[in-house]
C-alpha positions in Angstrom: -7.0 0.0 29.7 -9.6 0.0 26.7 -9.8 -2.9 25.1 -7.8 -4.1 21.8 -9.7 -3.4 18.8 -11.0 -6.7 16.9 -9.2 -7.4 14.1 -11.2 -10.0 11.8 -9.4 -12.1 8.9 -12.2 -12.6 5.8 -12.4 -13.0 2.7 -14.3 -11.7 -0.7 -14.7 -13.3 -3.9 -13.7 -10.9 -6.7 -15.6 -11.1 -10.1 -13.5 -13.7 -11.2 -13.5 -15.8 -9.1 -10.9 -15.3 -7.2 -10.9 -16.1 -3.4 -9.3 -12.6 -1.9 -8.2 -11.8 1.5 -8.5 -9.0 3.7 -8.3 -8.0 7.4 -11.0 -5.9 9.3 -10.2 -3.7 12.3 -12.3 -2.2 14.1 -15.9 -1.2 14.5 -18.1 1.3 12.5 -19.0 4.4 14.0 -19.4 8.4 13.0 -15.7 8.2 11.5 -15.5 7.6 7.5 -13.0 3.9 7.6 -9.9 3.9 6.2 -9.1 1.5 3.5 -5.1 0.4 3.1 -3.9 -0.4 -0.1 -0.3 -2.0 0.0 2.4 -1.5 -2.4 3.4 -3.3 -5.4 4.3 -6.2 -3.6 3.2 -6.0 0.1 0.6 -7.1 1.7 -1.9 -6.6 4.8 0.9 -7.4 7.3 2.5 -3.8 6.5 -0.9 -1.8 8.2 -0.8 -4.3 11.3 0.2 -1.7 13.6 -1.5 1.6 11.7 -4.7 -0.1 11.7 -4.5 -0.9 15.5 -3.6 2.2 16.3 -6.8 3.9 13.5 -9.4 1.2 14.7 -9.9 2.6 18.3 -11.7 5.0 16.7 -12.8 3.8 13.7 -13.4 0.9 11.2 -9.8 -0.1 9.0 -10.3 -2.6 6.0 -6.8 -4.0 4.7 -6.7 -6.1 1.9 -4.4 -8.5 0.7 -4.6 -7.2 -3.3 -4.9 -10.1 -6.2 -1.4 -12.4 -6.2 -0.2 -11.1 -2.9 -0.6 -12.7 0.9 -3.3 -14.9 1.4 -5.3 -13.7 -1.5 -5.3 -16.6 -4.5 -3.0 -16.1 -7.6 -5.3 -15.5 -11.2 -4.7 -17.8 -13.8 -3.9 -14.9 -16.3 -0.8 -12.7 -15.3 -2.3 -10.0 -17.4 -4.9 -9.5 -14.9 -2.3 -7.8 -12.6 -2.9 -4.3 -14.0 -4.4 -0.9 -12.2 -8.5 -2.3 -14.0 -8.7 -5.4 -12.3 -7.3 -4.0 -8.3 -9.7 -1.3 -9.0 -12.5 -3.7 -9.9 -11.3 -6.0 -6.6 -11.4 -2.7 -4.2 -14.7 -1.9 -5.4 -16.7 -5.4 -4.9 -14.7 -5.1 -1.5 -16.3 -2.5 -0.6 -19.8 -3.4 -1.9 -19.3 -6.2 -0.2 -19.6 -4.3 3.1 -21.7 -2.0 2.3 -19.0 1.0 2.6 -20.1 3.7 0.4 -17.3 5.9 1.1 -13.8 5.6 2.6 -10.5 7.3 3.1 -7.2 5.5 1.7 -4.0 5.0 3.1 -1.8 3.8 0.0 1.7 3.1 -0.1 3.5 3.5 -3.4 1.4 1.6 -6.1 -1.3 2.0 -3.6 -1.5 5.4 -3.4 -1.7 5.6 -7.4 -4.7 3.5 -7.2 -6.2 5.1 -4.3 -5.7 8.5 -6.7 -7.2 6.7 -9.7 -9.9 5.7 -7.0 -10.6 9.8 -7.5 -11.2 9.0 -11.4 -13.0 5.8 -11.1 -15.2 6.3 -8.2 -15.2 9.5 -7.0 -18.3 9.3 -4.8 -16.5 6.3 -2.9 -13.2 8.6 -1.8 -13.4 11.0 0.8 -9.7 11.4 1.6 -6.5 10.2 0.4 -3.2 9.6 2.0 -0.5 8.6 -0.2 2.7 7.4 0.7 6.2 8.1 -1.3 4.6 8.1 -4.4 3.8 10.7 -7.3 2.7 11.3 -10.8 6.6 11.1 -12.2 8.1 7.5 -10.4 12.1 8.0 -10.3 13.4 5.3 -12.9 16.4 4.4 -11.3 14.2 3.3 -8.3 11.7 1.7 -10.5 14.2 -0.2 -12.4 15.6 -1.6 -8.5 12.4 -2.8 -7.9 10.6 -4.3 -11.0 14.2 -6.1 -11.2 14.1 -7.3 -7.5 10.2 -8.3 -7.6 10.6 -10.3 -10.7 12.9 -13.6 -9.6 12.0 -15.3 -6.1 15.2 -15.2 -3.9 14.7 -18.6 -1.4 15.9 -18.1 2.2 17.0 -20.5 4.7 15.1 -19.6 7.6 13.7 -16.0 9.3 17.5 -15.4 10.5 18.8 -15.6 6.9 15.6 -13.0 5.1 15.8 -10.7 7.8 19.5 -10.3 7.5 19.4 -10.1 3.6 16.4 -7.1 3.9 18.2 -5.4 6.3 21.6 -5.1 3.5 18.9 -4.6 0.9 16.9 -2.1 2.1 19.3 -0.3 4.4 17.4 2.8 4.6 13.9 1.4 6.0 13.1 3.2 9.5 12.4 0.1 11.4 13.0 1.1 15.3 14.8 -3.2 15.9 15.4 -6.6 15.7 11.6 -7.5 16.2 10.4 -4.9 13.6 12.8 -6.2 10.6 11.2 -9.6 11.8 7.2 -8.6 11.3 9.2 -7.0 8.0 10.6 -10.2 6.7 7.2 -12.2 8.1 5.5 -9.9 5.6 7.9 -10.5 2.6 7.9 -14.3 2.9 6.4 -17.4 3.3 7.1 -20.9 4.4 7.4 -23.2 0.9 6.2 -27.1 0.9 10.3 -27.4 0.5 10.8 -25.9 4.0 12.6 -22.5 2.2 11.0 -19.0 2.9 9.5 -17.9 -1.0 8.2 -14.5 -1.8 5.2 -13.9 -1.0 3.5 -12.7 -4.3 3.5 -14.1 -7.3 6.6 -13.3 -9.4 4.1 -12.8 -12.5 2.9 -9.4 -11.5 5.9 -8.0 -12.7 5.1 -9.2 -15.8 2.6 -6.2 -17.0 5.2 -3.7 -15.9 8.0 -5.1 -17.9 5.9 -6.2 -21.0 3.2 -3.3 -21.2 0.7 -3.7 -23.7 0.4 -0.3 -24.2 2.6 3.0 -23.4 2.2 4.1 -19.5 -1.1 6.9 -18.7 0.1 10.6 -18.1 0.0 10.3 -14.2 -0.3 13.9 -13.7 -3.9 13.9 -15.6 -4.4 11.6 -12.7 -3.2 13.3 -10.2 -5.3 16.4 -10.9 -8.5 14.6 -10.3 -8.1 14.5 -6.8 -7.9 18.3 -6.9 -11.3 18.3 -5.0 -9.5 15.2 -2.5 -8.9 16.5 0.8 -5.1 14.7 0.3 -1.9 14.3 2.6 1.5 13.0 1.3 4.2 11.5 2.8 7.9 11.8 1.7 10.5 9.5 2.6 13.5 11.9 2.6 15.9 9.7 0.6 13.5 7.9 -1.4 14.8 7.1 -5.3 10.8 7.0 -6.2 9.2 10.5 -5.0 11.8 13.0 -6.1 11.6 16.4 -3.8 11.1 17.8 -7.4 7.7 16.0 -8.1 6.9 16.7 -4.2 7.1 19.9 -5.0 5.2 20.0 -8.3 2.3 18.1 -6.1 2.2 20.6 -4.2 2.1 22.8 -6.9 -0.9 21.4 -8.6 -2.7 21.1 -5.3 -2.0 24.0 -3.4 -3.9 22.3 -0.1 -1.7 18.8 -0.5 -0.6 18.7 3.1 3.0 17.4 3.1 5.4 15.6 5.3 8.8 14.7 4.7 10.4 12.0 6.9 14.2 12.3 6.7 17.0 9.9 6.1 13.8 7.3 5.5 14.3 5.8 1.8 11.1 4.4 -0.2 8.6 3.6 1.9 8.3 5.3 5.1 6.6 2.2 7.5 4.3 5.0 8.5 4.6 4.5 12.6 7.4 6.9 12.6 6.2 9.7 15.1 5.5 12.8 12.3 3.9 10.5 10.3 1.6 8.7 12.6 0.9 12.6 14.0 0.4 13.8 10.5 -1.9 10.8 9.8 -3.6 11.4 13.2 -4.2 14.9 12.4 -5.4 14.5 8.8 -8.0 11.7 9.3 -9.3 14.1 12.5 -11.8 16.2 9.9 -13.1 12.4 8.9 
């Protein structure tokens, strides 16, 4: 049996100040690592499995992004906007001395791992972006901006996991013991013994306030037309319409695409034709 890949829990200091987390599978090698960038909300815990399974061959940096996880809360809610993660990612990777990486990005992830293609092009070799596109379904958006914004207390790990499961009924989670991991990545024990979100509430904030009107997302979008890319589709998913799939595709005639059915927004990506899309993708890295 070959050994279990170490996984290492650090931190980095952004510029700041703030004290931010991130996990670090893996070893370096001849493969380009793979750099995981959660969704609006998420955290780390989400790319447990995927960087385990990436690491035996490679290194796999996961960070817990500003407000989220272990990874402190600023002082200044306005600081939760696509500048400052960007900033974060790059002193993260400075900070290791990673001159170029692939992303994995689920949802907001994936859009900054696209504006990654803008902002530092020399650092992205390869992107991987995960039920997300240049035109975000509203009625999905709305769901979730109005779901993030107000912490929901639970009882115990009984009581979150059976409210996610009736939230989020179209998640692709195999059992009992994957809806846990789930819920142990949504939540975290409180000082008053209740399970509390575990972001900051705030970072909803710049989304339903903007100071200014949202970026065309498909300018974005096309400056990863150099990027080798692969995007995955959750079948169902009210965020990445089959229409703006499509037009990705359009635009970007090499987009490799994968469409996982019945699976809402996000796919957990350790469904079989995504980890063998993944597998086969990050193979040329």
């Amino acid at each position: 049996m070959p050994a279990e890949p170490r996984l290492r829990e650090r931190t980095f200091t952004s510029s700041d100040g703030l004290k931010l987390f991130f996990r670090d599978c893996g070893e370096d090698g001849d493969a380009t690592p793979v750099l995981c960038l959660p969704g609006l909300t998420r955290n780390s815990n989400d790319f447990l499995g995927l960087a385990r399974h990436l690491a035996a061959h490679r290194r796999v940096i996961c960070p817990d992004l500003r407000g989220r996880g272990r990874s402190a809360r600023p002082d200044d809610w306005r600081t939760y906007e696509p500048g400052a993660y960007l900033d974060d990612i790059r002193h993260l990777l400075a900070s290791l001395g990673l001159g170029r990486v692939v992303v994995v990005g689920t949802s907001m992830g994936g859009l900054l791992g696209t504006a990654m293609a803008a902002a530092y092009p020399a650092l992205l070799a390869g992107l991987i972006i995960n039920d997300v596109g240049p035109d975000i379904g509203t009625d999905g958006a709305g769901r979730i901006l109005s779901y993030i914004s107000r912490d929901r207390p639970m009882k115990d790990w009984p009581a979150a996991v059976a409210h996610l499961r009736a939230t989020f009924p179209s998640l692709s989670f195999a059992g009992d013991a994957d809806w846990l991991a789930f819920a142990q990545g949504t939540y975290r024990e409180g000082d008053d013994r209740l399970l509390h979100f575990d972001w900051d509430v705030r970072l909803a904030r710049p989304l339903l306030e903007p100071a200014e009107p949202p970026p065309d997302l498909w300018n974005l979008w096309r400056a990863i037309r150099a990027v080798p890319a692969l995007a995955i589709r959750g079948g169902v998913s009210d965020i990445l319409s089959a229409e703006t799939f499509q037009r990705m595709k359009a635009e970007k005639p090499d987009l490799v695409q994968v469409t996982i059915p019945g699976v809402g927004h996000c796919p957990t990506l350790a469904e079989p034709a995504a980890r063998k899309a993944i597998d086969e993708f990050l193979a040329q890295f």
